[in-house]
DRENLUMVO-756998 format. One record per residue (C-alpha): residue in three letters; x, z, y. Coordinates in steps of 0.001 Angstrom, whole numbers, plus 500000, padded with zeros to 6 digits. Last residue first. Layout:
<atoms>
+-----+--------+--------+--------+
|  aa |     px |     pz |     py |
+-----+--------+--------+--------+
| Ala |      X |      Z |      Y |
...
+-----+--------+--------+--------+
</atoms>
This chain:
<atoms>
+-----+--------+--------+--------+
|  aa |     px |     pz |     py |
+-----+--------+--------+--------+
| Unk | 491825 | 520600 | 501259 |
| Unk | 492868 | 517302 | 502418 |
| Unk | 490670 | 514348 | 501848 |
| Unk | 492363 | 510914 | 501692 |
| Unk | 490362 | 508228 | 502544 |
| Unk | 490967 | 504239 | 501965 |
| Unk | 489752 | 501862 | 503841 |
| Unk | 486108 | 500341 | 505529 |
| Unk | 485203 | 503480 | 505533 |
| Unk | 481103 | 504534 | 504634 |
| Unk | 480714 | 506326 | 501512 |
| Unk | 483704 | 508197 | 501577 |
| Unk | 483321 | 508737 | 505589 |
| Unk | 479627 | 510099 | 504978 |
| Unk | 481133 | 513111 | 502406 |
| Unk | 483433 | 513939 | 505362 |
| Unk | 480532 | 514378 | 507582 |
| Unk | 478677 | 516484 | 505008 |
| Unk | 482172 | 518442 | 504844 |
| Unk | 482573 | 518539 | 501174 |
| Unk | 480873 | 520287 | 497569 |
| Unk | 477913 | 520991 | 498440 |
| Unk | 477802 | 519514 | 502467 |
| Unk | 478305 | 521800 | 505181 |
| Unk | 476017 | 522604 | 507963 |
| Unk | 477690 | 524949 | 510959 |
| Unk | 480085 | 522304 | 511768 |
| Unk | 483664 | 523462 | 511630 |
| Unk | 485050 | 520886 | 509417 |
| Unk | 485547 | 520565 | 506054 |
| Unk | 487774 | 518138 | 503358 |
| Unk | 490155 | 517680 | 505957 |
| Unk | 491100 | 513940 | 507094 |
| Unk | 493589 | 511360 | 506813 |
| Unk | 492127 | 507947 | 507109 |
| Unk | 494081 | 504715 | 505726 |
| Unk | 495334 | 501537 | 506890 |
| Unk | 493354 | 501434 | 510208 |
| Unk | 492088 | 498248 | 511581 |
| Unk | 491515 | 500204 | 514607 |
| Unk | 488602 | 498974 | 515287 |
| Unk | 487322 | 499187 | 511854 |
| Unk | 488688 | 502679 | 511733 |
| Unk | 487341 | 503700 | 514855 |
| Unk | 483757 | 502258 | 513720 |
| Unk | 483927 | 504858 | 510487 |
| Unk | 485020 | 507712 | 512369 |
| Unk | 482579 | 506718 | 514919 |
| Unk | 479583 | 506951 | 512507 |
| Unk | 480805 | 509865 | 510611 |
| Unk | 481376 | 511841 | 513871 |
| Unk | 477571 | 511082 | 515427 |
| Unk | 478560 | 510581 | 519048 |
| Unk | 480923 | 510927 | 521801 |
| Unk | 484666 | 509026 | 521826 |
| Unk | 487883 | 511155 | 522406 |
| Unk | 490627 | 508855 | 521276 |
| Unk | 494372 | 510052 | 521165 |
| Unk | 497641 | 508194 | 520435 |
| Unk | 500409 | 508343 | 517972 |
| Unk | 504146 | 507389 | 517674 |
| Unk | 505662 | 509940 | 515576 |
| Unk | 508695 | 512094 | 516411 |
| Unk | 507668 | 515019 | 514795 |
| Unk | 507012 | 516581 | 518157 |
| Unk | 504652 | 514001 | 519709 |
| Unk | 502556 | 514700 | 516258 |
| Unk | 502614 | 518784 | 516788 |
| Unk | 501836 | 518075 | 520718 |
| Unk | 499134 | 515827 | 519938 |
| Unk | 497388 | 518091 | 517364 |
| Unk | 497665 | 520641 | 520057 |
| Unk | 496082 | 518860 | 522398 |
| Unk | 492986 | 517611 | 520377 |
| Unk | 490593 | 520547 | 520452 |
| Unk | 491493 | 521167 | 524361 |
| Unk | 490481 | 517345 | 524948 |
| Unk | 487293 | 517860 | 523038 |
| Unk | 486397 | 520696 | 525017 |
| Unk | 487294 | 518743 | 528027 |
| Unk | 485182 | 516114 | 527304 |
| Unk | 482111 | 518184 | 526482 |
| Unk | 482475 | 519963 | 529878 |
| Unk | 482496 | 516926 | 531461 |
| Unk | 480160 | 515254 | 529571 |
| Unk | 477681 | 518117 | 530488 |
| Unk | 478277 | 518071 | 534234 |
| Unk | 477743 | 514128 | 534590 |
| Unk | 474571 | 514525 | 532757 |
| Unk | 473543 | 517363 | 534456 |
| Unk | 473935 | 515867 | 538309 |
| Unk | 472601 | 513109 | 536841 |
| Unk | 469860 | 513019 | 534235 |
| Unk | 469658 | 515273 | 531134 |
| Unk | 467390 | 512270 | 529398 |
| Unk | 471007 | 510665 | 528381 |
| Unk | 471707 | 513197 | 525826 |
| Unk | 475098 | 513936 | 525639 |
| Unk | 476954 | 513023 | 522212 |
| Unk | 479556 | 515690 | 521161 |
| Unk | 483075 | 514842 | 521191 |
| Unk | 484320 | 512958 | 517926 |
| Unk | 488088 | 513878 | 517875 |
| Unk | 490697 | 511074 | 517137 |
| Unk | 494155 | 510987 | 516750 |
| Unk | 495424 | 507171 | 515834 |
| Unk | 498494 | 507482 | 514178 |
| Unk | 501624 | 504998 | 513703 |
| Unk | 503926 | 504456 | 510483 |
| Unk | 507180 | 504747 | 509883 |
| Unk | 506507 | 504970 | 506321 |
| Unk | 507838 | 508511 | 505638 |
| Unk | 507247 | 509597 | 509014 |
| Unk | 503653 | 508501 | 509031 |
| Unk | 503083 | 509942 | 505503 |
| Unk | 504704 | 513546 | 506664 |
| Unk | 502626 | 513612 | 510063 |
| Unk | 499275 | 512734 | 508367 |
| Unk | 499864 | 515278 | 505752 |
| Unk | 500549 | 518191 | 508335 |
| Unk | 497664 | 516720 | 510218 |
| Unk | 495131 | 517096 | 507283 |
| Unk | 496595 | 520823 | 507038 |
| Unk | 495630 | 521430 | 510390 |
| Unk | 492001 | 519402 | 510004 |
| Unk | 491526 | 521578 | 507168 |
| Unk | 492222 | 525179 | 509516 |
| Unk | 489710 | 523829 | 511516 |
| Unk | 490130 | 522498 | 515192 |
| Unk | 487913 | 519077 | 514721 |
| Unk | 490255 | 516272 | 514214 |
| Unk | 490301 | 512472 | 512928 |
| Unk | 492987 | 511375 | 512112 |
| Unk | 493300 | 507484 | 511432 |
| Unk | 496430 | 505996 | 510167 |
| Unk | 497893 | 502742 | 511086 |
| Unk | 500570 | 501295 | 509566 |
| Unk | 500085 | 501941 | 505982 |
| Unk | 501247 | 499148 | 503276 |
| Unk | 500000 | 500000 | 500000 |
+-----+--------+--------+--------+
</atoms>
């Protein structure tokens, strides 16, 4: 398998840690690049402005808190990465980012920190199997 891109996507949990930690090691190994990607909450568009503007701010930087130390640990390993904050259902953009992206493979833990899980996985994690267009490995 060739891997050039990989796709992390990120959520603060300790699985999204150790998904990074593989990410990292399998970019370095193939000199490969990441894509780090956290899946902001969608804001509803009946808020109207000035709460509209407010919310996706504070959604935005939220997200951008979640992803900065992922970005830091990948910046320090050496690897060439960058970060996408896009709003909406995660399963659905993990699954367009990786078209986009053409990525290679997607790295990702096994749970997140939503308050539903699946049975045995994340439920959004169990979505990304059944959805990617590539290959997913799953990182307890």
């Amino acid at each position: 398998m060739n891997v050039k891109t990989i796709l992390l996507p990120v959520d603060g949990s300790a699985y999204s840690d150790r998904a990074t930690d593989y990410a990292v090691e399998m970019a370095r190994t193939l000199k490969a690049s990441i894509v780090l990607l956290q899946c902001r909450k969608p804001v509803p568009n009946e808020l109207g402005e000035p709460n509209l503007q407010w919310v996706l701010d504070h959604y935005t930087k939220e997200a951008e808190e979640i992803v900065e130390p992922y970005g830091k640990q990948i910046e320090a390993a050496g690897v060439p990465y960058r970060e996408l904050i896009i709003g909406g259902r995660p399963a659905e953009v993990i699954e367009d980012v990786a078209k986009a992206e053409k990525a290679d493979i997607i790295i990702m833990g096994s749970k997140g920190k939503s308050g539903f899980e699946g049975f045995m996985l994340g439920s959004v994690t169990h979505k990304v199997l059944h959805t990617s267009p590539c290959p997913v490995l799953v990182v307890k």
